[in-house]
N, C-alpha and C positions, 0 to 999 in steps of 0.2 A: 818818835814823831809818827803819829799816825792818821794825820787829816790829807784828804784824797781835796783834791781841786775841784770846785763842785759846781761847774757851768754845765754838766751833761743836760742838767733839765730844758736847754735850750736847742738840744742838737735835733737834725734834721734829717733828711733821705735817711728815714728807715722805713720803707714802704709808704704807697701810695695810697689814701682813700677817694669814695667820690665825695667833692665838696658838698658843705649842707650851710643851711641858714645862710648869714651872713659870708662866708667863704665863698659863694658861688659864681663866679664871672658870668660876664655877658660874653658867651664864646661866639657869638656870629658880630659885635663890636670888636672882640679883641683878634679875630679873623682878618677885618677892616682894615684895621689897625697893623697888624703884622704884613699884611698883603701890599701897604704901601709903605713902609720902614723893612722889614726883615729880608733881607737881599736870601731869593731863592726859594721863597716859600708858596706853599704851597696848600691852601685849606682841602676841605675844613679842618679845625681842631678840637680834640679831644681834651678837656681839663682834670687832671687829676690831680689831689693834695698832698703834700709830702705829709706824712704823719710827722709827730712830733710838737714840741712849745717852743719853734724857733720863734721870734719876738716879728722878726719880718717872715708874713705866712708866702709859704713858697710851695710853687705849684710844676708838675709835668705837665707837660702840652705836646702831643700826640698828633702830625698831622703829615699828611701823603709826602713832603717834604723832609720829613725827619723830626726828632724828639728836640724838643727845645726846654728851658728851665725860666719862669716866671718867677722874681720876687719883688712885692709889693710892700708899700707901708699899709696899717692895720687901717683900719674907719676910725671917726671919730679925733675928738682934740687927743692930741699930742704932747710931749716937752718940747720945744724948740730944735734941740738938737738933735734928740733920739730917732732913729726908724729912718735913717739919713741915704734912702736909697740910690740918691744921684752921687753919692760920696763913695760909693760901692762899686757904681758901675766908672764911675769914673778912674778909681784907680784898676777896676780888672781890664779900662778901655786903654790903659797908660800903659800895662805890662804885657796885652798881652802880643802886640804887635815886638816886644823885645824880646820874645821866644821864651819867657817866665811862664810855668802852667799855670794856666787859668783856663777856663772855659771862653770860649768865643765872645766879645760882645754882640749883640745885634742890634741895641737901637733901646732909647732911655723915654717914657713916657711922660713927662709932667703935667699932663692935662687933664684934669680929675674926670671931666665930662666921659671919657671912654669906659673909666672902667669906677672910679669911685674915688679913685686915689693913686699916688704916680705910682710906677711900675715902670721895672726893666725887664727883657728877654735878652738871654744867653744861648748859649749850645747845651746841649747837653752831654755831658764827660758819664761816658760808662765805664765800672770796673769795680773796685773793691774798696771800702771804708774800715780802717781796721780797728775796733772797738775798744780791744782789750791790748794792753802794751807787752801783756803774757806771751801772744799771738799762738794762741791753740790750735793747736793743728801743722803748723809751719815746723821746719826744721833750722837745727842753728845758723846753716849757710842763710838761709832766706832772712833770719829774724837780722844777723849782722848786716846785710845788704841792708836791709829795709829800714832799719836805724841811720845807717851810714847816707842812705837816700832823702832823710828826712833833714839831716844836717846837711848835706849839701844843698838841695833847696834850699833853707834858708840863707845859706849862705850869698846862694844867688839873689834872692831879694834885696839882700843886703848891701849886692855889687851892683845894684841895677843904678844907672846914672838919673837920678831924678829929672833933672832939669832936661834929658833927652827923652826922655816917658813923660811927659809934659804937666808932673808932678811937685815943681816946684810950691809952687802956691799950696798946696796938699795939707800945709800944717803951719801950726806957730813958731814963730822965731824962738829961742830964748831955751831953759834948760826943761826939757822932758820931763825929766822925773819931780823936777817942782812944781809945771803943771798941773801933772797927774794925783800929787800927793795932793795939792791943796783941793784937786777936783772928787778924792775920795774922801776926803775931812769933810768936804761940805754936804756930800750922798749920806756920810754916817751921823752927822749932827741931822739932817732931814731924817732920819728914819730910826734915830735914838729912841732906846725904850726903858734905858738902866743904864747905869754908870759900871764899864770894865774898867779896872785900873791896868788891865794892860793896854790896850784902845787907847787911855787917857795920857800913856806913858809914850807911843807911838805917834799920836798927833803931837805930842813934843819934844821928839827927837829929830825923827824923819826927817822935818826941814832942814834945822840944823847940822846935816852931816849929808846931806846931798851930794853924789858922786859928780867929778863932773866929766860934761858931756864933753867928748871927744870928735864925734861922726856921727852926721846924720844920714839916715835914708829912712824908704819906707818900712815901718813897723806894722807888724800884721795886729798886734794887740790881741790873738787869742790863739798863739802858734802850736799845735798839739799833732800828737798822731791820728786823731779821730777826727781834726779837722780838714783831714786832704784825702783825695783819692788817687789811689794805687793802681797802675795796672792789672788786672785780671791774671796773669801770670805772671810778669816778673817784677822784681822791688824796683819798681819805677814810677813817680807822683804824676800823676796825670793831671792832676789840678787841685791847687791850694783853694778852700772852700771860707767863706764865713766872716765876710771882709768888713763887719759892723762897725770892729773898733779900729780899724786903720787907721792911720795919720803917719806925716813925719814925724821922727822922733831918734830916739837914741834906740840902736840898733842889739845893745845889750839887752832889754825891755824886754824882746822878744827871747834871745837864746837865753836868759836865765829864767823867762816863763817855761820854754821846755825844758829845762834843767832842773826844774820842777822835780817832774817823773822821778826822779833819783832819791826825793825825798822825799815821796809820798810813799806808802801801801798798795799794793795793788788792785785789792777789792773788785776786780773782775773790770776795772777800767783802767786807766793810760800808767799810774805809778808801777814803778821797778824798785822798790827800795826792798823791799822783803822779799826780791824773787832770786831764786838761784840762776843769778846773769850767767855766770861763767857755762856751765851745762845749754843753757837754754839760747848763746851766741849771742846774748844782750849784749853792749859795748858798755863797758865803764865808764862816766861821766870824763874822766882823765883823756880816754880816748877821744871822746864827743869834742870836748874844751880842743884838742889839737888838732883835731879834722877841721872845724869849723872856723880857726885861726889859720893855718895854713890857706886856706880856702879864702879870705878875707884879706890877708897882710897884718895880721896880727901878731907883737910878738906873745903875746898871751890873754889873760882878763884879769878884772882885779879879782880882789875875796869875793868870793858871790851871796856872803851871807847877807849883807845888806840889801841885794837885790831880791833874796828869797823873804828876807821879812816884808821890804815893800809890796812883795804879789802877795803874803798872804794876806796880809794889812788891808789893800786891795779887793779882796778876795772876802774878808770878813766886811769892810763896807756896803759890799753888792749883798752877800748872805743877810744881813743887817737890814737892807729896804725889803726881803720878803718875808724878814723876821716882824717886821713893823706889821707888812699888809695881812700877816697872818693871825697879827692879835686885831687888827682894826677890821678881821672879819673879810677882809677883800680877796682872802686868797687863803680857804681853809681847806685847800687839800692837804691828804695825808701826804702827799710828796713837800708840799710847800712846808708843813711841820715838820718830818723829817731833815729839810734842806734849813729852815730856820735852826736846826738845835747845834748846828756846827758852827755857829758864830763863836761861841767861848772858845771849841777847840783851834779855830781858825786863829783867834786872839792872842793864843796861848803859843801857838807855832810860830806866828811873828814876832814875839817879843823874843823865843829862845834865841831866834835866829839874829834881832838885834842885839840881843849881851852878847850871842857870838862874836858879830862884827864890833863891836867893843863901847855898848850901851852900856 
């Protein structure tokens, strides 16, 4: 199995530019703006851009009071659902008063008049994003902690009380991964380009053999190492980042998304399946599975093959809509062509993993 989980083309804080064109705030409005919402601030502000194709463009804000972190929906129409940034701030406004790392809220914008389009302001969390699951540079002590700290956070998400984070309302009743599966059948029939018989074999199993849902809580929906930030010196999360896909849901979603890592390549991002764990203090997936259950009151998890077909599954439907914008011409970078040609191997990794679980 060699296909790597291919969302990086959306990640974000890897350096700051100055915005141009359309990205450029009205910084003596969003001043205004922050001067009677953001408790302690202090102008004027400085706007810098995160580099990166995160989907919600996210901004540093620089001002005599301290750095703060800006993220906005894009201009222009939208899908209904998508670019859901009061869904964002809302759950980091729910966790973060229960001592869950998040960055600060400060105050959620929905009035287009200020700036174009809604927008929220956070704190801003400094320290370290770790790119590669290799961790170059680090030694085994730190890479063990730093794994071990990545399973416990999530664990703690997982224990947070919805209904006292005032997340109850947060998602749908009914079973998660049915949801989900019927919501990426419909993304890959919108952005079909050719007929995979493994695709064709997946949208009809999947339903059929749905785990079922045990517990609910918040699911981060894109739980990774690259998506949290680390303390600057020790293996400590200083704040879980990237809250796009969040919802209630089944709380397996999430740990068998990072359990991913174990069954990808490493390819200089988040997979450990080809790296020499033992030497380099990586934890074994056996270890992760009983940290994480201990941590929770589990007394274990099921086969996690099933769950590893659904994220690729998953995972091939989203590759799939930039596979589509790529031939219809809306999206011919050579990254979007690169990122389109992993659809078949994406296809091909789900279905092994379904004859695994007994397709």
């Amino acid at each position: 199995m060699t296909t790597q989980t291919p969302i990086d083309a959306q990640k974000a804080f890897s350096g700051t530019v100055a915005p141009t064109g359309a990205d450029i705030l009205d910084a003596s409005k969003l001043a205004d703006w922050m001067s009677a919402h953001v408790e302690g601030f202090e102008g004027p502000v400085e706007v810098l851009k995160f580099a990166g194709g995160q989907s919600n463009p996210t901004y540093r804000l620089n001002a005599k009071s301290g750095s703060y972190v800006l993220r906005r929906k894009p201009y222009g129409p939208l899908l209904p659902s998508a670019h859901a940034v009061d869904r964002e701030y809302k759950v980091i406004a729910g966790l973060y008063p229960t001592g869950f790392p998040v960055a600060k809220p400060y105050g959620l914008c929905t009035d287009d008049a200020v700036l174009g389009s809604w927008f929220y302001v956070m704190g801003m969390v400094e320290g370290r994003t770790i790119w590669d699951g290799a961790m170059p540079g680090s030694n085994a002590t730190e890479r063990t902690a730093t794994y071990e700290a990545m399973i416990d956070t999530l664990a703690a998400l997982h224990n947070v009380d919805v209904e006292a984070a005032g997340l109850s309302d947060f998602g749908k009743p009914g079973n998660y991964f049915g949801r989900q599966v019927e919501r990426w059948t419909k993304q890959y029939r919108l952005a079909e380009t050719e007929v995979m018989p493994e695709m064709e074999r997946l949208i009809e199993w999947l339903p059929k053999t749905l785990p079922e849902q045990t517990r609910t809580s918040v699911v981060h929906g894109d739980y990774r190492i690259d998506n949290m930030i680390f303390d600057a010196k020790k293996p400590v999360v200083r704040a879980v980042l990237d809250w796009e896909l969040s919802t209630l849901g089944d709380p397996l979603a999430d740990f068998t998304y990072v359990a991913m890592a174990w069954v990808t390549q490493n390819e200089g991002r988040s997979g450990v399946m080809d790296l020499d764990r033992a030497s380099l203090g990586i934890p074994e997936l056996d270890a992760m599975v009983e940290r994480y259950c201990a941590a929770t009151g589990r007394d274990g998890v099921p086969d996690m093959n099933w769950y590893f077909a659904y994220n690729f599954f998953r995972l091939a439907g989203i590759i799939q809509g930039i596979k589509k914008r790529v031939i219809d011409g809306t999206a011919s970078s050579a990254h979007a062509q690169a990122m389109a040609e992993r659809v078949f191997p994406l296809a091909e990794s789900a279905w092994k993993f379904a004859e695994k679980a007994g397709a």
